[in-house]
N, C-alpha and C positions, 0 to 999 in steps of 0.2 A: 324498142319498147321496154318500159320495164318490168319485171319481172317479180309476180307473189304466187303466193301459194293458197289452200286452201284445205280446211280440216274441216269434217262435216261430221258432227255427233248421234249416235243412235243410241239411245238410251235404255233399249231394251234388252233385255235377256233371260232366257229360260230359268235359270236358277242362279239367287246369287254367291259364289263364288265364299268359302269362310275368311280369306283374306282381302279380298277387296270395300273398298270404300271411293269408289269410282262413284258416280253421276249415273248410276244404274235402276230398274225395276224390276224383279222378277215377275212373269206372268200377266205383263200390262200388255201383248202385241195387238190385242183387240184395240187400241186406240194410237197405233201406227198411221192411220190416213188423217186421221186430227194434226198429228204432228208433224207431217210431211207437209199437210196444209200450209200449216205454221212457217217452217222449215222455208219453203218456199215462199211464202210473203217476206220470209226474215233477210230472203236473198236479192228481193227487190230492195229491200231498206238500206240495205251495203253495198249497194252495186258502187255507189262513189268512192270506194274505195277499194275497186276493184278491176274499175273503166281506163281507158285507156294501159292496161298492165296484161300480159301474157299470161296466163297461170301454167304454170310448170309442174306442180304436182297437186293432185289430189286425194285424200286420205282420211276414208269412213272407219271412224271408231265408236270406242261404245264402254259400257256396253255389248249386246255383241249383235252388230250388225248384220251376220248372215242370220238372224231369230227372227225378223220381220222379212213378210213377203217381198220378192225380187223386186215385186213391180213398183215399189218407192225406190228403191236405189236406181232403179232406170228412168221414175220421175222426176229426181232429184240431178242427175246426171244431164240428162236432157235437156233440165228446165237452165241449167247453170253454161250448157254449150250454147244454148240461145241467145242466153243476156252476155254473155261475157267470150273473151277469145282465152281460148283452150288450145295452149303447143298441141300439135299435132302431133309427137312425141312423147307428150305431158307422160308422169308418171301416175299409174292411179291406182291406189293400193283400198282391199278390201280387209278388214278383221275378218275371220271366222273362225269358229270354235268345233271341234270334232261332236259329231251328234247334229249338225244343223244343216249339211252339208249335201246338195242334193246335183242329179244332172241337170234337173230346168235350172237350177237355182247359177250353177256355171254357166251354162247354156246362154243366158242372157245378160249375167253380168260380162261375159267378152263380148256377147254382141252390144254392149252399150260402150265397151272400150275399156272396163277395168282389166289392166296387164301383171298386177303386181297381188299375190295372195300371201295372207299373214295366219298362219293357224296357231291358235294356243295349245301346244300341245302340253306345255311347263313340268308331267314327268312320263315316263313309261311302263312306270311300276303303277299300278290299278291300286293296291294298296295304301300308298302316296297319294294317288288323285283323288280318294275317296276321302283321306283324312282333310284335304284342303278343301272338298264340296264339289268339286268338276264332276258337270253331268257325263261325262265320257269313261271310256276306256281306251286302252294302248291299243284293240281293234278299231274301235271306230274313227282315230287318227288314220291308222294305216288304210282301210279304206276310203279316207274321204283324201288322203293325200294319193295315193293311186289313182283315187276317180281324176282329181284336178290334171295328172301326168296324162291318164290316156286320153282327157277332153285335149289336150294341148296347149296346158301351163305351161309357160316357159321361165316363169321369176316367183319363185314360192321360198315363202321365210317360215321356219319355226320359232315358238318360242317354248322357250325351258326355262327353270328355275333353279335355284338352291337354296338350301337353309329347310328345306321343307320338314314337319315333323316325319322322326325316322327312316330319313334319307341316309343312305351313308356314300363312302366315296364308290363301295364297291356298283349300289344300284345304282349311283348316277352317272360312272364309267357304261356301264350297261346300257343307258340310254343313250348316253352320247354315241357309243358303237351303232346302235340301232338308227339313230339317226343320220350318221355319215355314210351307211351303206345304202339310203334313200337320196344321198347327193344333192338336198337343199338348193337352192342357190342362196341362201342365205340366213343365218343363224339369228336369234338375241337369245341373251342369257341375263336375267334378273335374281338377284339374291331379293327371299323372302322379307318383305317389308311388316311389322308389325302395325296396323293402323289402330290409334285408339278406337275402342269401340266394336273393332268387327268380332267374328266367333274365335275366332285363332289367335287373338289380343286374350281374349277373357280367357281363354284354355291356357295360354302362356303365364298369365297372372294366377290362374290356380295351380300352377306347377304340375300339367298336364305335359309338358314339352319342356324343353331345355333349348338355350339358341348354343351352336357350339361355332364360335370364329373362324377357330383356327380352323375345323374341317371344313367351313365355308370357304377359305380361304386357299384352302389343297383341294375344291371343287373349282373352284375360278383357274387355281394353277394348272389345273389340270386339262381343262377346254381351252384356256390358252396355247399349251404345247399341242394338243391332238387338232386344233381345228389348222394349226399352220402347217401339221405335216400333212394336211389333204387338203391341201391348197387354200385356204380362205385366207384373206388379208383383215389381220384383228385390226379394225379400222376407229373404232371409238370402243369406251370404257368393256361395254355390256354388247358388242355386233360386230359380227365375224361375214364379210362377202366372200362369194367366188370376184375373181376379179370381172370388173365391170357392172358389178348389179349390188353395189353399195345403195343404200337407202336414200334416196334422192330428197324425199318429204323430209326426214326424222335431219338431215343436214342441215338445211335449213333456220333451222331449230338453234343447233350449235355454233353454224356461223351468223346467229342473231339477224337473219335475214327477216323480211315482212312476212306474216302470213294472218289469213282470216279466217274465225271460226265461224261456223254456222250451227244452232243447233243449240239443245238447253246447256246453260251452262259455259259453253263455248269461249275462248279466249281469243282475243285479234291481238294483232301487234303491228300495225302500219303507220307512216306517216309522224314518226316517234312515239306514237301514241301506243297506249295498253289501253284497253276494254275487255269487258267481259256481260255476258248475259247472265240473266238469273236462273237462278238454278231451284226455283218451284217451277215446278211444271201447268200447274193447272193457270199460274200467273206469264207463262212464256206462249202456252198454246192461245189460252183467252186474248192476251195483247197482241201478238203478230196476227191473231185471224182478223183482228179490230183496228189491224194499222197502226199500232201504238209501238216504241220502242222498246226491246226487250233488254237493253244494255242498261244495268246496273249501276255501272263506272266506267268515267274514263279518265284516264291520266296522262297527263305530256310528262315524259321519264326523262330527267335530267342525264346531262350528262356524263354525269358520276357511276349513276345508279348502269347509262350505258354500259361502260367501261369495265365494270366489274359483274356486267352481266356478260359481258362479251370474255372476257378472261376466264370467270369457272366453266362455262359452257364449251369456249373455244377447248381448254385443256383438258376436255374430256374425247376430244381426238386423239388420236395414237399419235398423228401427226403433229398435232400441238399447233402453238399459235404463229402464223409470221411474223415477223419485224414491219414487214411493207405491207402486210393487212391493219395491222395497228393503225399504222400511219396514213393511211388512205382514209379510214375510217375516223380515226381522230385530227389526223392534224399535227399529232408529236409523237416524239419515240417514246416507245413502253415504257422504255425506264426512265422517265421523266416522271411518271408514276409509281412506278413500282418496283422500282430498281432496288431500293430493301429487303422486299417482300421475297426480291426474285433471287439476290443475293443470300439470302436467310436460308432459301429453300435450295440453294444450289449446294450449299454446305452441309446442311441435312441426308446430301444425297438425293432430295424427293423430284428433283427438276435435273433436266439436263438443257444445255444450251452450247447452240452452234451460230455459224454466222447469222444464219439464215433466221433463228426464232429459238423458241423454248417448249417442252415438253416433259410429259410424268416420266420419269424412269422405271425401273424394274420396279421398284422399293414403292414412288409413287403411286404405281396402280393401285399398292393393296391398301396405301394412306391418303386416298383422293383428295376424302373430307376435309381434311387436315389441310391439304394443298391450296385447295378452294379459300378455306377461310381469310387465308392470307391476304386475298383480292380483296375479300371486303371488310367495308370501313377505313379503307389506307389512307 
């Protein structure tokens, strides 16, 4: 049988976030059961592209999906093990944000079968978190991660950040300590992304903050050496596992495998095809409650556009890309395409390459970008 995945959007959240420009609402959860409505007619509408295929992982983002009541994500859950066949294995991973985090709210997310928890915790310093908008504190992390360990979590991710205004190496060495004596099963780590428009763009542009590289740059080197001496395998650019509980969904992803969104906004990618939903709300809840289609666009993605989406993507593994996955999936050997591209960057230092395929080196990690662009437009 073959094999997709599935990503299910939740659009709400408590407060939003000074850096975010996500698909998000603060203060909307009063109209959570409109949208699960929705949600759920929208998973009738796709089920043909989801029939006959096993789903392997599952993955509620947002947003922050532990901010709307349990019992949608157990609707949603439910409704989606009826219509469609779900591994028995599947991975099923939950967002949640510290402050949202309760026992019922555990409680019934395992007993619906989600195995996999993702908490935002992005820093440990209160100071830090307050300047970026997180409703929380480094207390109510550690209690809501405690709670998850004594319910009987067995696969919990943190997420951390860098770049943050007035972070330095020494508080975000400090977190990352704090964090590895809680023994995760599993890390991500995001450098602060500027979005036009949000409160941390405009503060930037008034020269409220300064971005500083290089020390972004001896933040990243820095999680790199300390999460490998306690064991995690730096497995893609930004995600660090214990062995065994590498991210099942976010793979997916980077080996350009199929998967389906559900939910406003929501992106699919099956069948060669790209789609996506819209992303007004009041025009995604009114249509799927009305049986109408919520998808936007759809595009059959040529082969080219494959190729070079499979290339930046793949080379954000640590692993890097095969020679014989190339060929499987295309048809010819890489360097029939890119064998310039790949030569250029082997010269650079920024790639390395063995029998077997090609990969960022030391030097590459810190010049991804640069690596990427190479793929496209060859």
């Amino acid at each position: 049988m073959k094999k997709t995945s599935v990503y299910i959007h939740i659009p709400f959240c408590r407060q939003k976030c000074h850096y975010c420009d996500f698909l998000s609402f603060a203060g909307a959860q009063a109209r959570a059961e409109e949208y699960t409505s929705a949600l759920l007619n929208e998973m009738e509408a796709k089920s043909d592209f989801m029939k006959e295929k096993e789903i392997e992982t599952v993955y509620f983002g947002g947003g922050t999906p532990s901010s709307i009541d349990e019992k949608f994500i157990e609707k949603i859950l439910t409704k989606l093990r009826k219509a469609q066949s779900v591994s028995k294995n599947a991975e099923i991973t939950i967002e949640l944000n510290p402050g949202t985090i309760t026992e019922d709210k555990i409680a019934l997310y395992m007993e619906v079968g989600i195995n996999r928890f993702s908490i935002g915790l992005q820093s440990s310093v209160d100071s830090e978190l307050e300047k970026i908008g997180r409703i929380h504190n480094y207390e109510d992390f550690l209690d809501g991660f405690n709670l998850l360990r004594k319910m009987g979590a067995k696969n919990i991710s943190v997420d951390l950040m860098t770049g943050l205004p007035g972070q330095s190496l020494e508080s975000f060495n400090e977190g990352l300590e704090k964090v590895f004596k809680l023994d995760p099963e599993h890390l991500s780590c995001y450098g602060l992304i500027l979005e036009e428009g949000t409160l941390l763009w405009k503060r930037h542009i008034n020269k409220e903050f300064e971005i500083d590289d290089e020390l972004e740059r001896d933040m990243y080197k820095l999680l790199v050496s300390k999460s490998r001496e306690r064991g995690y395998e730096h497995y893609e650019i930004s995600n660090f596992a214990k062995p065994g509980f590498r991210s099942a969904h976010n793979t997916v992803y980077w080996n350009l495998d199929e998967y389906i969104g559900l939910g406003l906004g929501a992106h699919s990618f099956a069948d060669n095809l790209r789609f996506s939903n819209t992303a007004d709300f009041e025009e995604y809840v009114n249509s799927s409650n009305n049986n109408k289609d919520v998808t936007i666009n759809k595009i059959l993605v040529d082969r080219k556009s494959l190729m070079e989406e499979f290339m930046f993507l793949g080379l954000r593994k640590i692993e890097g890309i095969s020679f014989q996955d190339f060929k499987t999936k295309f048809g010819n050997d890489i360097h029939d395409f890119y064998g310039k591209a790949i030569e250029k960057l082997l010269k650079q230092k920024l790639l390395l390459e063995s029998g077997e395929g090609i990969k960022l080196s030391v030097k590459g990690l810190d010049f991804a970008n640069i690596v990427f662009r190479e793929f496209i437009g060859e």
